[in-house]
N, C-alpha and C positions, 0 to 999 in steps of 0.2 A: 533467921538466916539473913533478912534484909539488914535486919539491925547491925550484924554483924559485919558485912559489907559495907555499909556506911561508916560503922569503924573504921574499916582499915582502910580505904580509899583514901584520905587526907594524906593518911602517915605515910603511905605508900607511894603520894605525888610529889613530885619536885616541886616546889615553890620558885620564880622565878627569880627573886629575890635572895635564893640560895646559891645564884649561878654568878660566877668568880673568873669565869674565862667564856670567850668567846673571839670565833672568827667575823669580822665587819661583815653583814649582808650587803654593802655595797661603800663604793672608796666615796671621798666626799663633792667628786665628780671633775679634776683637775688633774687626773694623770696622777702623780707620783710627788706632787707640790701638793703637801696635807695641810701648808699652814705653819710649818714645821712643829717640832713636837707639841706644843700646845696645840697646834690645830688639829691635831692627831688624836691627842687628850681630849679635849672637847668633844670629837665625832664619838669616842665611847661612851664618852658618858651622854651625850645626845640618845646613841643608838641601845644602851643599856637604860636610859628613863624609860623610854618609849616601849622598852620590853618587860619594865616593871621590877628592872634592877638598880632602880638608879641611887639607891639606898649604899652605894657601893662607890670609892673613889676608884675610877678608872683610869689605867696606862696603858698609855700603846708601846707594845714591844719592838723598840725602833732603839738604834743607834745614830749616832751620829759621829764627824771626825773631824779634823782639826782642831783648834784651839780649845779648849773645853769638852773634850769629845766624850760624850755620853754612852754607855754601856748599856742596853737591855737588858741586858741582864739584872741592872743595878736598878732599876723603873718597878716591879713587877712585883715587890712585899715578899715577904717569906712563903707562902701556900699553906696549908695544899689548895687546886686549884679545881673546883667542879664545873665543867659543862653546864647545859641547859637540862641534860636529862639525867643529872647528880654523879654523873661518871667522875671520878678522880683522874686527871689526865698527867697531873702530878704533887709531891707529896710536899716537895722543897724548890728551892731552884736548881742545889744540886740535881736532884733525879730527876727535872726537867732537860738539863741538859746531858744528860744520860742515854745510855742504852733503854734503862727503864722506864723508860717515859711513855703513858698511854696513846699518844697523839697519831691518830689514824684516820682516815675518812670517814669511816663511824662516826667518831668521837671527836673531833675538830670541827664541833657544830657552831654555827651563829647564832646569835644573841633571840634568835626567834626559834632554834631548834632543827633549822633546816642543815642537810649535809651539802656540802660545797661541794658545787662540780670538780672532779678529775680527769685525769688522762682518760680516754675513751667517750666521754661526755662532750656535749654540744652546747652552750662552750663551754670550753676547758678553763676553767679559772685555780686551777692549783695553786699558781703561783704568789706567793705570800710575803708583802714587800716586809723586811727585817733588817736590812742595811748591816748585819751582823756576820760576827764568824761561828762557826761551832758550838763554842763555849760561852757566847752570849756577850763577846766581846766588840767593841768595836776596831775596823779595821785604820791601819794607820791612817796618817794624811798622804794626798798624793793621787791614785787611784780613785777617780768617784765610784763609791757603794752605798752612796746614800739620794741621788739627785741634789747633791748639792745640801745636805740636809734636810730634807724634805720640803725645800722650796722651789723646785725645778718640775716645770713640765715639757721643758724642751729638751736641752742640751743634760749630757749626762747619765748615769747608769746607776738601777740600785741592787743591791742583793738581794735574792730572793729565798725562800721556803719550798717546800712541796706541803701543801695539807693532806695530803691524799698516800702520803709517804711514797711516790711510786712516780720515776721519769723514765727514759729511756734506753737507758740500764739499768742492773743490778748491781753500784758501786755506793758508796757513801756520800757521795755528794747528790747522786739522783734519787735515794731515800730518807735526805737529810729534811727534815719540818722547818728549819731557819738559815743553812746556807748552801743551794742548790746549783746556781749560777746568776749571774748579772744578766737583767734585762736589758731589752733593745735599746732601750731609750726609756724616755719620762714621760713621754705623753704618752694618753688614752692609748692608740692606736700600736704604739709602739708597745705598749705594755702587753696587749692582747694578742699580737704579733708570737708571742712566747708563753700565754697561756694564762694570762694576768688580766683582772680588771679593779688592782691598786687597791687591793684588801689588803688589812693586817690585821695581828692579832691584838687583843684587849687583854689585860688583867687586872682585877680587884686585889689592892693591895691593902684594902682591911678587913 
């Protein structure tokens, strides 16, 4: 029976190195200025080494606008994409950007396996910077939803997610996981002001 148990225990655990998607356990400490997207890049794969997935090229799911405006959608490899605790959260980037997309509080775990605080929690960190629309686009030029592309912690505004899938109604943009509403501002303070503390998400794109 023992033996038997020690069989299946391996097979039965996630490997950390098996995990393809994760939420930032914390932003890189400057507000909503990541460095821009490489500096964004680098925090995952900083924060995926250190959890024993660094075996994995990491992207941050961030847009950017203006001139060369970069799509998250376009960052994030084919999938499908597993959590920390082997849940498939999606199968493509089609069905990430879908209705059918696993992405809940449950399952919009960080790289360590913890669930992110929600609405109701103390504090509330739902908010999940994407600088995106819907479909994983980015928004025109004009309007900041990016901080300036991720190099502002002052002046400026980014778009945000819900990880917890759940704001202050029951509409689509207050149970959307990548474009929910623009935050206060870019800095620290103002991030948390609306339920942020300048997480976003990672994805392994091999």
């Amino acid at each position: 029976m023992l033996l038997a148990l020690g069989f299946l225990t391996p097979a039965a655990a996630q490997q950390p190195g098996e995990m393809s998607f994760f939420v930032t356990s914390a932003g890189p400490g400057q507000g909503a200025d990541l460095g821009g997207l490489a500096g964004a890049d680098a925090h995952c794969q900083r924060l995926a080494q250190a959890a024993g997935a660094g075996g994995h090229s990491w992207r941050a799911y961030l847009s950017t606008q203006g001139a060369g405006a970069v799509h998250a959608r376009d960052r994030i490899g084919r999938g499908p994409w597993r959590n920390r605790s082997g849940v498939v959260i999606a199968q493509s980037v089609a069905d990430l950007h879908s209705a059918a997309n696993a992405l809940t509080k449950q399952t919009a775990l960080t790289e360590a396996g913890a669930v992110v605080n929600g609405r109701g929690d103390t504090p509330n960190t739902h908010d999940i910077l994407t600088g995106s629309q819907p479909d994983g686009t980015a928004f025109p030029a004009g309007e900041d939803r990016t901080c300036r592309n991720w190099t502002s912690s002052t002046e400026g505004a980014a778009m945000v997610g819900h990880s917890d899938r759940i704001g202050l109604r029951d509409d689509a943009e207050s149970v959307s996981w990548n474009t929910s509403h623009p935050s206060r501002g870019c800095s620290a303070p103002a991030l948390q002001a609306s339920g942020g503390a300048g997480l976003f998400y990672c994805f392994a794109v091999d």
